[in-house]
C-alpha positions in Angstrom: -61.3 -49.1 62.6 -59.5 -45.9 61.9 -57.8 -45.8 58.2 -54.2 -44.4 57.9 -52.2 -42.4 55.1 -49.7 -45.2 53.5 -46.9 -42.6 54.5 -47.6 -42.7 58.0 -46.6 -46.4 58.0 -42.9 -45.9 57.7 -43.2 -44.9 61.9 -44.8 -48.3 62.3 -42.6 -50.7 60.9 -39.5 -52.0 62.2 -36.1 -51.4 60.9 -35.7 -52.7 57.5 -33.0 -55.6 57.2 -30.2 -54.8 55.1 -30.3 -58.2 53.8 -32.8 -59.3 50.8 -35.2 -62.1 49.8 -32.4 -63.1 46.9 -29.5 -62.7 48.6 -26.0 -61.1 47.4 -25.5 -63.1 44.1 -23.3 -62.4 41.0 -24.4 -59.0 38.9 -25.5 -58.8 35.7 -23.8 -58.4 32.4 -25.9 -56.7 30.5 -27.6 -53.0 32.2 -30.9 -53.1 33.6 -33.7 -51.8 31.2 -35.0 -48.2 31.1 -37.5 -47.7 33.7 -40.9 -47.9 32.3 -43.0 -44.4 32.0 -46.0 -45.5 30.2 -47.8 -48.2 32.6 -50.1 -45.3 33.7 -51.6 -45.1 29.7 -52.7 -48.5 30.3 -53.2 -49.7 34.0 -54.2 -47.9 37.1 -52.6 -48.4 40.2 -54.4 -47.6 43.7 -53.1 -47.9 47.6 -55.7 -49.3 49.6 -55.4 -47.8 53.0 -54.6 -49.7 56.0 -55.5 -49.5 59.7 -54.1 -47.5 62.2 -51.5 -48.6 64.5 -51.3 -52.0 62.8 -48.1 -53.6 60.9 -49.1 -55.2 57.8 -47.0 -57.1 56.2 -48.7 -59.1 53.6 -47.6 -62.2 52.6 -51.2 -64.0 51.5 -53.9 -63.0 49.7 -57.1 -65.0 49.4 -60.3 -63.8 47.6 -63.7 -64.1 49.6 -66.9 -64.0 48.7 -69.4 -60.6 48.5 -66.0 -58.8 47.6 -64.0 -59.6 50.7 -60.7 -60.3 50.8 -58.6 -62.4 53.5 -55.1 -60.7 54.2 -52.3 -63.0 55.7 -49.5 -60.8 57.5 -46.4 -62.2 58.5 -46.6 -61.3 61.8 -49.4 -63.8 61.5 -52.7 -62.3 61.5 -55.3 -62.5 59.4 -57.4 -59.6 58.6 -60.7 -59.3 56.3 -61.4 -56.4 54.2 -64.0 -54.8 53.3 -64.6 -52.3 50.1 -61.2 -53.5 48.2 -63.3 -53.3 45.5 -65.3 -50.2 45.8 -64.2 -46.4 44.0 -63.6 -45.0 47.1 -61.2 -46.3 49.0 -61.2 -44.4 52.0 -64.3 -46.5 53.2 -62.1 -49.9 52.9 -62.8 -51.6 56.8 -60.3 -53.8 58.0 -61.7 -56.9 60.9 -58.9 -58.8 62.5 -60.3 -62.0 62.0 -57.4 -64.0 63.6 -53.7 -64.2 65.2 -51.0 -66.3 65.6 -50.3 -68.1 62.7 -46.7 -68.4 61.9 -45.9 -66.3 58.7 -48.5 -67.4 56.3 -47.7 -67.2 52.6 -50.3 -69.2 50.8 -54.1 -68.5 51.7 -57.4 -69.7 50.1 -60.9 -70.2 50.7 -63.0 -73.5 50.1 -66.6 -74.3 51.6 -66.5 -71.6 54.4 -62.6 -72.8 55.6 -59.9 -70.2 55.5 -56.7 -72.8 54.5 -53.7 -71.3 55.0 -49.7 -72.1 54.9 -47.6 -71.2 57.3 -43.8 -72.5 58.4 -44.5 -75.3 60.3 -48.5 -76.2 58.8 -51.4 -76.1 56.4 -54.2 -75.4 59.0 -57.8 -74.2 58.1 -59.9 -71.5 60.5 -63.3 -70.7 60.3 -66.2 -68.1 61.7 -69.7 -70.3 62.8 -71.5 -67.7 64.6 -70.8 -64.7 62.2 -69.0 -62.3 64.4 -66.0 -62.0 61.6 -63.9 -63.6 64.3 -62.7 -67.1 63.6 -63.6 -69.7 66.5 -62.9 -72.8 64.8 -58.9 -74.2 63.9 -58.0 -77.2 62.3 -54.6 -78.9 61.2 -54.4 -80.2 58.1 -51.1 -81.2 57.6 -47.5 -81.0 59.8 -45.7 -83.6 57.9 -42.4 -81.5 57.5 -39.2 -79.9 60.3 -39.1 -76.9 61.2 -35.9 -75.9 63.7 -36.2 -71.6 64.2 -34.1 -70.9 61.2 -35.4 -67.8 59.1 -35.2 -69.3 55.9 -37.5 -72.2 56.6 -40.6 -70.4 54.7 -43.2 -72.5 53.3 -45.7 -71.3 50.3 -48.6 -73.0 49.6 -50.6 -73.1 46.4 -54.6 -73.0 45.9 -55.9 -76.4 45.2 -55.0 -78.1 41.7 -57.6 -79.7 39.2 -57.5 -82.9 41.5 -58.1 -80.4 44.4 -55.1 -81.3 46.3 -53.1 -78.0 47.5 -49.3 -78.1 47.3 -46.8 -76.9 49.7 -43.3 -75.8 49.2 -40.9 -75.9 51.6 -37.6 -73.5 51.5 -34.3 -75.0 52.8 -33.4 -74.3 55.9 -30.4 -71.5 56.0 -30.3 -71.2 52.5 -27.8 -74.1 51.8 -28.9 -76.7 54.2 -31.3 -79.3 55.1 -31.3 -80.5 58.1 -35.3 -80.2 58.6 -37.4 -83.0 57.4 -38.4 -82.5 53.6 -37.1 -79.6 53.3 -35.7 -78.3 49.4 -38.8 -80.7 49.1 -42.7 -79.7 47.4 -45.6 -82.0 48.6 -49.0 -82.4 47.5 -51.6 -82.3 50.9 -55.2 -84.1 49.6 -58.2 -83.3 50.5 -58.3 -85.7 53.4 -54.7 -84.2 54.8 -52.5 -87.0 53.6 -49.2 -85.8 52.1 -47.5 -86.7 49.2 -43.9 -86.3 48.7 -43.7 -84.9 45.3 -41.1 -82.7 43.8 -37.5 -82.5 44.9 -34.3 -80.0 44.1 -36.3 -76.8 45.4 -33.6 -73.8 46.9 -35.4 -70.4 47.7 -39.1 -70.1 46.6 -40.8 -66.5 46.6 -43.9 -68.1 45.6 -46.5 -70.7 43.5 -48.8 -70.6 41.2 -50.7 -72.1 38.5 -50.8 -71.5 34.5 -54.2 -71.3 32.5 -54.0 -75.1 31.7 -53.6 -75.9 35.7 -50.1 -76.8 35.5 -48.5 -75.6 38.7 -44.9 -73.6 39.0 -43.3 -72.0 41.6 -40.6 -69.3 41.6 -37.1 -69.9 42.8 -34.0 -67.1 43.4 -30.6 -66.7 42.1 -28.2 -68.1 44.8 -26.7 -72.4 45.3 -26.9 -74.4 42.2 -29.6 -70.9 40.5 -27.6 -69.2 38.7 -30.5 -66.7 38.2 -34.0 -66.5 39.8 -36.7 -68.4 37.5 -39.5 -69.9 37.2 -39.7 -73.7 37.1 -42.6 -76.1 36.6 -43.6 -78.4 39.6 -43.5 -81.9 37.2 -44.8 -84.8 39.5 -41.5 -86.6 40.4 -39.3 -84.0 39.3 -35.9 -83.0 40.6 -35.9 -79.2 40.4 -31.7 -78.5 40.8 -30.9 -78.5 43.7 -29.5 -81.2 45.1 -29.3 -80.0 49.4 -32.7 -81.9 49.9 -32.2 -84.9 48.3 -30.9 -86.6 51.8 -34.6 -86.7 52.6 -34.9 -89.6 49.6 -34.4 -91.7 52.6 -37.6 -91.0 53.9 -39.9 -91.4 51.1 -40.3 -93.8 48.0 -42.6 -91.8 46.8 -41.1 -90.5 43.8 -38.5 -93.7 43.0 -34.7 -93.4 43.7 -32.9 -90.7 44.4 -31.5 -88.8 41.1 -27.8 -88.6 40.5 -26.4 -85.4 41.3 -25.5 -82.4 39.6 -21.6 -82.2 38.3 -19.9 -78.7 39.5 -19.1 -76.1 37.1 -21.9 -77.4 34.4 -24.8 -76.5 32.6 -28.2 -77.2 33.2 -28.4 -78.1 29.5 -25.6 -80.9 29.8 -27.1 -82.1 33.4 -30.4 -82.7 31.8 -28.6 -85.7 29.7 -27.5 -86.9 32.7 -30.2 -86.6 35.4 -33.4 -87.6 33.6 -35.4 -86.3 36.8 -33.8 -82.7 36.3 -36.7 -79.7 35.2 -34.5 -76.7 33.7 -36.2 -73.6 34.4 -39.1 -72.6 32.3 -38.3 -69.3 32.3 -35.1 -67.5 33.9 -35.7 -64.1 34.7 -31.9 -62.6 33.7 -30.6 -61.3 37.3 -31.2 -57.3 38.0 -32.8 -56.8 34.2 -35.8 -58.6 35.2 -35.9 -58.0 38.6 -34.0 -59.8 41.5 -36.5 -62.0 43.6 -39.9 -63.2 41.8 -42.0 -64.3 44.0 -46.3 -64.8 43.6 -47.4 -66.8 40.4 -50.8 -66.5 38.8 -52.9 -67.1 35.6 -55.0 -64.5 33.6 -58.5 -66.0 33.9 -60.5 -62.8 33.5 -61.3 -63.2 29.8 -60.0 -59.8 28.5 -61.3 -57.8 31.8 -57.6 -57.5 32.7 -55.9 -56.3 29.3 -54.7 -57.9 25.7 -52.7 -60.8 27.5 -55.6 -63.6 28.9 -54.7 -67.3 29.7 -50.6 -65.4 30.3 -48.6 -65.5 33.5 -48.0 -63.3 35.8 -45.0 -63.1 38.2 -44.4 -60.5 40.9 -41.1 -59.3 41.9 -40.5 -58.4 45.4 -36.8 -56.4 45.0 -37.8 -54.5 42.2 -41.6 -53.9 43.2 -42.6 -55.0 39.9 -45.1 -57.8 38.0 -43.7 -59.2 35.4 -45.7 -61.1 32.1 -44.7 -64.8 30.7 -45.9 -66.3 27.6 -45.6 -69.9 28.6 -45.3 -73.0 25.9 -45.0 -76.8 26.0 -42.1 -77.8 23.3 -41.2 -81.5 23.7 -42.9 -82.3 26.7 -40.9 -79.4 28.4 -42.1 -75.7 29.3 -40.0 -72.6 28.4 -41.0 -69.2 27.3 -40.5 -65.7 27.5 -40.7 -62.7 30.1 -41.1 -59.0 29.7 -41.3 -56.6 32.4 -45.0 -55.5 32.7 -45.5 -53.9 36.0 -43.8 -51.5 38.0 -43.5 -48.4 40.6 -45.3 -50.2 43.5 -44.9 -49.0 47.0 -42.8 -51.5 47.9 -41.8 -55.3 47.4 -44.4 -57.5 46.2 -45.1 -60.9 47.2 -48.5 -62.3 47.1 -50.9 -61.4 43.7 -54.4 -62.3 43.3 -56.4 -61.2 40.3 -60.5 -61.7 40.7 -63.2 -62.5 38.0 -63.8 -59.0 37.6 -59.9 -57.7 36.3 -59.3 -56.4 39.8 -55.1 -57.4 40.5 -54.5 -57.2 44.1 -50.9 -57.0 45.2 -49.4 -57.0 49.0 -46.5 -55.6 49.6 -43.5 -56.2 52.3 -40.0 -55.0 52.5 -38.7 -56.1 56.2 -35.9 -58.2 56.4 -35.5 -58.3 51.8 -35.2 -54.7 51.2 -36.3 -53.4 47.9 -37.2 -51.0 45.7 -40.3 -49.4 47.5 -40.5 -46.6 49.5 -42.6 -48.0 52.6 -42.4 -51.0 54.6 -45.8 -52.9 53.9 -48.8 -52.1 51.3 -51.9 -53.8 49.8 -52.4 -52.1 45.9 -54.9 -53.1 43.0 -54.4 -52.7 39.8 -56.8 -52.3 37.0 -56.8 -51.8 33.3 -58.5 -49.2 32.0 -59.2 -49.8 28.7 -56.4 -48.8 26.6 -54.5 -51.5 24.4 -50.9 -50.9 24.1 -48.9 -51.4 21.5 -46.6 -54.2 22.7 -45.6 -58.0 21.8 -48.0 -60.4 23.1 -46.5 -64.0 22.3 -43.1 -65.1 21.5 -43.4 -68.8 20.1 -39.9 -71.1 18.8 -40.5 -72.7 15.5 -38.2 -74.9 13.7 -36.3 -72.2 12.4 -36.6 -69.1 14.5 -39.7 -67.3 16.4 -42.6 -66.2 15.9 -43.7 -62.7 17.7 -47.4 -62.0 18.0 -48.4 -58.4 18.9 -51.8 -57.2 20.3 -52.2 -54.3 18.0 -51.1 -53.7 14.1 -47.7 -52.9 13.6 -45.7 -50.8 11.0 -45.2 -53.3 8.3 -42.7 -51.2 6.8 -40.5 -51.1 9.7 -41.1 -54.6 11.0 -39.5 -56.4 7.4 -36.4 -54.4 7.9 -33.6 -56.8 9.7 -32.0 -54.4 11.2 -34.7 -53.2 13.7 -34.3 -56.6 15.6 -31.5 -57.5 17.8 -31.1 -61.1 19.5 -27.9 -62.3 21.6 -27.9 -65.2 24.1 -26.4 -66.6 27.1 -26.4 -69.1 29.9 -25.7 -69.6 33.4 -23.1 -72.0 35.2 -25.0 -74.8 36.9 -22.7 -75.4 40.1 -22.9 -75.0 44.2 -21.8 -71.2 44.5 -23.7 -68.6 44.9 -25.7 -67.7 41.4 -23.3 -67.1 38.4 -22.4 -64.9 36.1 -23.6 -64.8 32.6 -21.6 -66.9 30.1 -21.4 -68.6 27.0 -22.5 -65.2 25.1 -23.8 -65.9 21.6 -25.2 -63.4 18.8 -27.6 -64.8 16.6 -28.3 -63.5 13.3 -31.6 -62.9 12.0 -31.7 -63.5 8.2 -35.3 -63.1 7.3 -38.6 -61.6 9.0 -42.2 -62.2 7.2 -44.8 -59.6 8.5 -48.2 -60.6 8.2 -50.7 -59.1 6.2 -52.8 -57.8 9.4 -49.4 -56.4 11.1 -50.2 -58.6 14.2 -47.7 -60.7 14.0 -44.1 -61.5 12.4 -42.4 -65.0 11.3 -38.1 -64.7 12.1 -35.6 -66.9 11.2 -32.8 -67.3 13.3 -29.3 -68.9 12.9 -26.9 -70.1 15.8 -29.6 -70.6 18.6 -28.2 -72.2 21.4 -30.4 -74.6 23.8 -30.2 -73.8 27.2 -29.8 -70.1 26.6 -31.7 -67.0 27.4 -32.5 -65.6 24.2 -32.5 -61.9 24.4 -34.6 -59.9 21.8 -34.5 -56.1 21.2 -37.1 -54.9 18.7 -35.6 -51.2 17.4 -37.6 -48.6 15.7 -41.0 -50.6 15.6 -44.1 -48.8 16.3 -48.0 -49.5 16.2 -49.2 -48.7 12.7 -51.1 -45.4 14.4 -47.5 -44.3 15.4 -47.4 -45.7 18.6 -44.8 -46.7 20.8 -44.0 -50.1 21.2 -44.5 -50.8 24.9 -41.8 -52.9 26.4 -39.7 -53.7 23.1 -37.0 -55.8 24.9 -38.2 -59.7 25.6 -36.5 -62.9 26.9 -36.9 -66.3 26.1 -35.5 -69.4 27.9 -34.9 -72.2 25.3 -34.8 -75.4 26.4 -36.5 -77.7 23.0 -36.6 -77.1 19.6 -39.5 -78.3 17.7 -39.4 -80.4 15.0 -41.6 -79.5 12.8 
């Protein structure tokens, strides 16, 4: 099939939508960040090209064996390419291997199945006489509504340790619920049964595991958000918002249904309330850390990827961006921090897959979300190549502060002075309108720093931190030891527990 300059795609592609995957919401506060100018030093990015005459929108990844990869397009085909991995590109074949799923976003492969989520199903296809052409469909699961609205997405997850998959199911219009389960996440077991298991879900962009296997999925500023996040998928979990809960009626699975939310609140004075109520792991301040985050995966690759293994990454579909999370368990309840990472893709990025070998693969669509790309559709990869930056690499709460790990030696000198860090905090109103503001604004003040002996790391102590917050840290005027320049000094952690001791 012939292959096609990226460019040439904008003639291809419908319209794009004014509207966008995280819809109109409340601005920021605080600016965006600097754009980034020294990914390049550290990671390369490549376009892999795409076939002629065809509209690819790609909203699933799934990695194949002998370096093939399975692309789900939300037009709902499902191509298999060839040479992804290879150093020249312009040999990549593309095989249409099937159509007419309905917009699958969630893809894997398991003992020669293809199982893929669409809106209305998980199904599984298959090739048994090796003509790259599928010839074998099966349903595994249809337990849910669907009724034509846009918004009825669904995002499916590759199977946890138990080997079920999970599926997640947007409401339907944004605000409503009418379909069955919707707002709703269910776990689908091997033998197709499925298990009602989450609750309070708005708007996912997509789901994904950490290194220990826990799963989260990624929700967007709008109803009862008051900024797009991350939030873990606890097993009988109400994630916030309440639209979905009138489907309690139809399942016992996960006990009564919780109380609901007060208006005007905060998540922090909710949780006392609603026992069942998961704050966000880690809230991804609207416009300075992108608007929409959608795919969610682990860094499994040992080291082959860059100085962050066993971290999260998060795409970002309005800004075209991945972002990195440092993820931590504090009294039985995830938070952590986000830094940008990632940026200058081609266009918005949904689905991310990252193989054995360090190779991140990121598709791209903008139709319908808009964004900050400048073409309609795009499959990239990404690849470090070699070079360790100078950046933070962990940002851990203690007792009395944080701790900040770094992946290279810092200045000591500059790293004990006080004044070359900067933290301030806020929150978010927890209520039925659309996103929120930021409020509450606190400064803390920093009133000691240790800096190890080795320079990778540093030991703060932080007055006035407030729970519930976003803890915003700037680090000023710190650079590697060698004189380098602190890549990505600005980081942002979600508090939600203190630890004792």
């Amino acid at each position: 099939m012939e292959i096609k300059s990226i460019t040439s795609q904008l003639t291809l592609a419908a319209v794009i939508s004014t509207a966008a995957l995280a819809e109109k919401g409340q601005e920021a506060v605080m600016a965006p960040l600097p754009v980034d100018t020294m990914m390049s030093e550290f990671y390369t990015k490549e376009l892999i090209p795409m076939p002629e005459g065809e509209v690819i929108e790609v909203g699933s990844i799934a990695l194949m064996p002998n370096n093939r990869l399975a692309i789900g397009t939300r037009r709902g085909d499902i191509w298999l390419v060839d040479g992804a991995y290879a150093d020249d590109l312009s040999k990549v074949k593309w095989t249409l291997f099937f159509r007419g799923a309905h917009e699958p976003f969630g893809m894997f492969y398991r003992d020669g199945w293809l199982q893929f989520s669409d809106r209305g199903e998980i199904a599984k296809i298959r090739d048994t006489n090796g003509d790259d052409k599928a010839d074998q469909f099966r349903v595994v699961n249809a337990s849910w509504g669907i009724n034509g609205d846009y918004h009825e997405y669904n995002f499916g997850s590759e199977p946890d340790k138990d080997g079920n998959m999970w599926t997640l199911l947007c409401l339907t219009g944004s605000k409503s619920a009418p379909s069955k389960f919707r707002g709703w996440a269910m776990r689908i077991t091997p033998e197709g049964e499925a298990i009602p298991t989450c609750s309070g879900v708005r708007s996912p962009g997509g789901i994904g595991f950490n290194a220990k296997g826990d799963l989260f999925y990624s929700d967007n500023q709008g109803f009862w958000n008051g900024s797009s996040c991350i939030k873990h998928l606890k097993p009988g979990g109400f994630m916030g918002n309440p639209t979905g809960n009138v489907h309690y009626e139809l399942t016992d699975a996960i006990g009564p249904r919780p109380t609901e939310p007060n208006e005007d609140s905060r998540i922090q004075t909710e949780r006392a309330r609603i026992p069942e109520l998961v704050p966000p792991a880690v809230i991804f301040p609207h416009v300075i850390v992108g608007r929409s985050p959608t795919g969610i995966l682990p860094d499994l690759t040992e080291g082959k990827f860059g100085p962050f293994a066993e971290q999260t990454f998060v795409a970002e579909q309005n800004g075209a961006e991945v972002q990195r999370v440092y993820l931590e368990e504090v009294n039985g309840v995830y938070q952590g921090a986000v830094w940008k990472f990632l940026n200058d893709f081609a266009t918005g990025i949904v689905p991310i897959r990252l193989s054995d070998d360090g190779t991140l693969f990121c598709g791209g669509t903008n139709r319908g979300w808009g964004g900050a790309g400048k073409v309609p559709f795009s499959l990239e990869r990404v690849r470090w190549n070699g070079n360790t930056p100078t950046a933070m690499k962990e940002m851990k709460v203690t007792p009395d502060g944080f701790d900040i790990t770094f992946t290279k030696p810092i200045d000591s000198a500059a790293a004990s002075q006080l004044e070359n860090y900067h933290m301030h905090s806020w929150t978010y109103i927890y209520r039925s309108g659309y996103g929120s503001p930021e409020v509450d604004p606190t400064d803390q003040t920093i009133t000691d720093v240790k800096v190890a002996s080795d320079g990778l790391s540093v030991s703060l102590k932080v007055d006035n931190r407030q729970l519930g917050h976003v803890h915003h840290l700037e680090l000023k005027n710190i650079k590697g030891n060698d004189g380098a320049t602190l890549w990505h000094p600005n980081v942002f952690y979600t508090l939600n527990e203190i630890p004792s001791k």
